[in-house]
N, C-alpha and C positions, 0 to 999 in steps of 0.2 A: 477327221483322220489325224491320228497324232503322227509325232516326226519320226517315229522308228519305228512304227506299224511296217512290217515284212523289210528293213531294214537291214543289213549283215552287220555286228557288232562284233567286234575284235573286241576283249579283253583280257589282257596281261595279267597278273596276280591276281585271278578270278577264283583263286581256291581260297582266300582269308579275306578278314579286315575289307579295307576300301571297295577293293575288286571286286569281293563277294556281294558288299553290299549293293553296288553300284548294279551288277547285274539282275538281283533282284530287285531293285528300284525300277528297274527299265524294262521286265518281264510284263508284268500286264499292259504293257505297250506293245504287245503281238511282236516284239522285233526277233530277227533269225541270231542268236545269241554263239559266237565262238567263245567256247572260255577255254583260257590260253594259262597253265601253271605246271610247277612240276609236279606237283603231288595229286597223282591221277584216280585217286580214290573220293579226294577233298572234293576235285571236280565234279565225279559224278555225283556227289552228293547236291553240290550246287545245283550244278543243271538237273536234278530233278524236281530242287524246289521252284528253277525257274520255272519250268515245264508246267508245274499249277498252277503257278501264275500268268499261263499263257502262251509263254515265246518257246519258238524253239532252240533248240541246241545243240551243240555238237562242241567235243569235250578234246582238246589237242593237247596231250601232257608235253610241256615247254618248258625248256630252260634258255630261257631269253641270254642269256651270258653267251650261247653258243652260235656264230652266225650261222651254220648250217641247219638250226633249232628255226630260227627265225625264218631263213627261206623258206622249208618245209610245212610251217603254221600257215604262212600265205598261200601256197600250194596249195593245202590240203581245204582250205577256206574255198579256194575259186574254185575247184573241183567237185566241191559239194554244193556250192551255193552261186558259183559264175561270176557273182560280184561282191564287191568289198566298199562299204557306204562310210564306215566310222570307224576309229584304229582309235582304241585308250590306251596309251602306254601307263598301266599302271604298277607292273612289276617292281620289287627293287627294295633295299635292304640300307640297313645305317648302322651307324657304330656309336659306343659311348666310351672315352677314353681322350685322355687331355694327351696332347700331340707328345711331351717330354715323356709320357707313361707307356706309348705303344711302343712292342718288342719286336714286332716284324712289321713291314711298310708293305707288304704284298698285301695286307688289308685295304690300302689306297688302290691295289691296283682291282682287289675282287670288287671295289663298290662301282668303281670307273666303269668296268666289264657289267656289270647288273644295269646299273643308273642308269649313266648315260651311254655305251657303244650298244647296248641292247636296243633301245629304243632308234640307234642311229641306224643298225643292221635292218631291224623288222621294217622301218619308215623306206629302207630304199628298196624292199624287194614289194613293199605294200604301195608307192607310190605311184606307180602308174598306173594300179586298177581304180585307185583314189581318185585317181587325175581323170578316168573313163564317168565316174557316178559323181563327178562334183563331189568328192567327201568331203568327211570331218575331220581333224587329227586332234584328240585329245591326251594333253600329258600333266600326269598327277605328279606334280615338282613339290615344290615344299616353301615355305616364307626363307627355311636358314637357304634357298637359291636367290636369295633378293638380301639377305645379307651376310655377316659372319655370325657363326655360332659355337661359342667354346665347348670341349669336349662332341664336337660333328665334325672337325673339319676335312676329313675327307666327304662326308657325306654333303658338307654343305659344297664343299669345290664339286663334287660330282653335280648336285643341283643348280649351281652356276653355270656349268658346262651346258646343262638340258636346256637350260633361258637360253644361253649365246645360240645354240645348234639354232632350234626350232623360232624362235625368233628371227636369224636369219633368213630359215628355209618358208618362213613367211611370207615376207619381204619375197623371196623368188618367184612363190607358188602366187604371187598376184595376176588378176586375169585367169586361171586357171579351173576357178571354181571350187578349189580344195581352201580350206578354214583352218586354222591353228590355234585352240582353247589353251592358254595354259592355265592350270590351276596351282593354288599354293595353299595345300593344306596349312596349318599351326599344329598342334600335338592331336592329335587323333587315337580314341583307342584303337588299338590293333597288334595284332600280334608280332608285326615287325619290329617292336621294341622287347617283346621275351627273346628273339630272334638277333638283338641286336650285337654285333662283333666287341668283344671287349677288349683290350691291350693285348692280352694274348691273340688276339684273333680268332679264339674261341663264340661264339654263341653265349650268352650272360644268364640264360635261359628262366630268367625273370624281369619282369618289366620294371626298369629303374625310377618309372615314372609313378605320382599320386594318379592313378586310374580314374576317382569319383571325381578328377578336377578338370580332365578335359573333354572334348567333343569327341562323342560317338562317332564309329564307320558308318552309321546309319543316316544321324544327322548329315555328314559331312555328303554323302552322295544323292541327299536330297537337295542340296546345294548344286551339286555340281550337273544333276541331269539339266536342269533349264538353261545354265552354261551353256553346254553345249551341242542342246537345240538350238539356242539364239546363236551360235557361233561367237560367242563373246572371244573377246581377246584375251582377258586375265579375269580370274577368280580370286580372288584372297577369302579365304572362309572365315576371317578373323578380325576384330575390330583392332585387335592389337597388333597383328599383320595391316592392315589396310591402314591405318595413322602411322605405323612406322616408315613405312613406303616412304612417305614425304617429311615425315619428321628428319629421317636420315639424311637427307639433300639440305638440308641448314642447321643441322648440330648432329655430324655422327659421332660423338662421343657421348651425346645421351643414348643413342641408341647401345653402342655394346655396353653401355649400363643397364639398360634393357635388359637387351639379351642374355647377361652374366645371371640376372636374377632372374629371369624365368625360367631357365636353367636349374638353378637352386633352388625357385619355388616350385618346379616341376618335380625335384627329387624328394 
């Protein structure tokens, strides 16, 4: 019997990238599949290639940003399904643009509202069914929530915020039976970089990144399904995520030389 056989699966950005893939990763595992996005056509398309693969689904158009978005997806989850076993916060948006360059600062506050208060909304109205089925809480953070990264720095303070919250609420939720996965992507393809806010706070509506140089949405959520079957506590999907971790704690001024240049070997 695998671990999300008849299962409820909450996921956030289930209509692209990560999400999408992640939920077809976990389809032929018979799990009962919510995919949770705004773009309500993206979804049905998903959920029907889950559907072949097995699991079921049920398709809630979401805009995580909105708390009364968030109560309603869990509503609508226990109403169709009674219980709620595993919550992915995968939703959530970033920016390219060096802090001296942005024109309006309401972009720090739309990534804040996506990142991290979305994730804080859906986790309080989704935790006490969590707390009933012993769940899971899985959240797709990023390596720049583990350190700085020029031209993110809203996105990487948003990601820092998601480690403090859900870290702590770890620490609470002991005894409890409920588990907190964080993961930390590296560069991912995904659409959330043609997607990405640029100085204007416009949409860039091209990917700033070399594409054939990083990890697929695909790779990255076959990584992250045993994660969080095992209930691991951190993920880093990257060799160069997972040596900076500790490199940084005894020379971070290699590190944001690091950082500077992956940055520019990314563009």
């Amino acid at each position: 019997m695998s671990a999300f056989a008849g299962r409820v699966v909450v996921v956030t950005g289930a209509s692209s990238g990560i999400g999408r893939a992640l939920c077809l990763e976990l389809a032929p595992q018979r799990p009962r599949l919510v995919l949770a996005a705004r773009d309500a056509a993206a979804l049905e398309a998903v959920g029907a290639g889950c559907r072949r693969a097995g699991a079921e689904t049920l398709a809630v158009p979401t805009d995580v940003a909105a708390p009364e978005a968030c109560r309603a997806l869990v509503e609508r989850t226990i109403a169709e399904w009674g219980v709620l076993d595993v919550l992915v916060h995968n939703a959530g948006m970033t920016m390219w643009s060096r802090f001296d360059e942005v024109e309006d600062t309401e972009v720090f506050e739309r990534l804040m509202r996506v990142n991290y208060l979305g994730p804080v909304h859906l986790t309080y109205h989704a935790l006490p069914h969590l707390v009933r089925a012993r769940g899971r809480i899985a959240v797709v953070a990023s390596v720049a929530g583990l350190t700085g990264v020029p031209t993110r720095t809203g996105y990487a303070a948003s990601k820092h915020a998601v480690f403090g919250f859900f870290d702590s609420l770890r620490i609470e939720l002991e005894g409890t039976g409920v588990t907190v996965t964080m993961i930390a992507p590296d560069f991912v393809l995904s659409e959330i970089h043609r997607r990405a806010l640029g100085p204007d706070g416009q949409p860039l509506g091209k990917s700033p990144l070399a594409e054939g140089r990083i990890m697929t949405a695909e790779e990255c959520a076959r990584l992250m399904v045993p994660a969080i079957e095992k209930r691991r506590r951190l993920l880093i999907t990257s060799r160069r995520g997972r040596v900076g971790r500790w490199v940084r704690l005894a020379a971070p001024g290699l590190i944001d030389r690091i950082a500077r240049r992956a940055i520019t070997a990314g563009h």
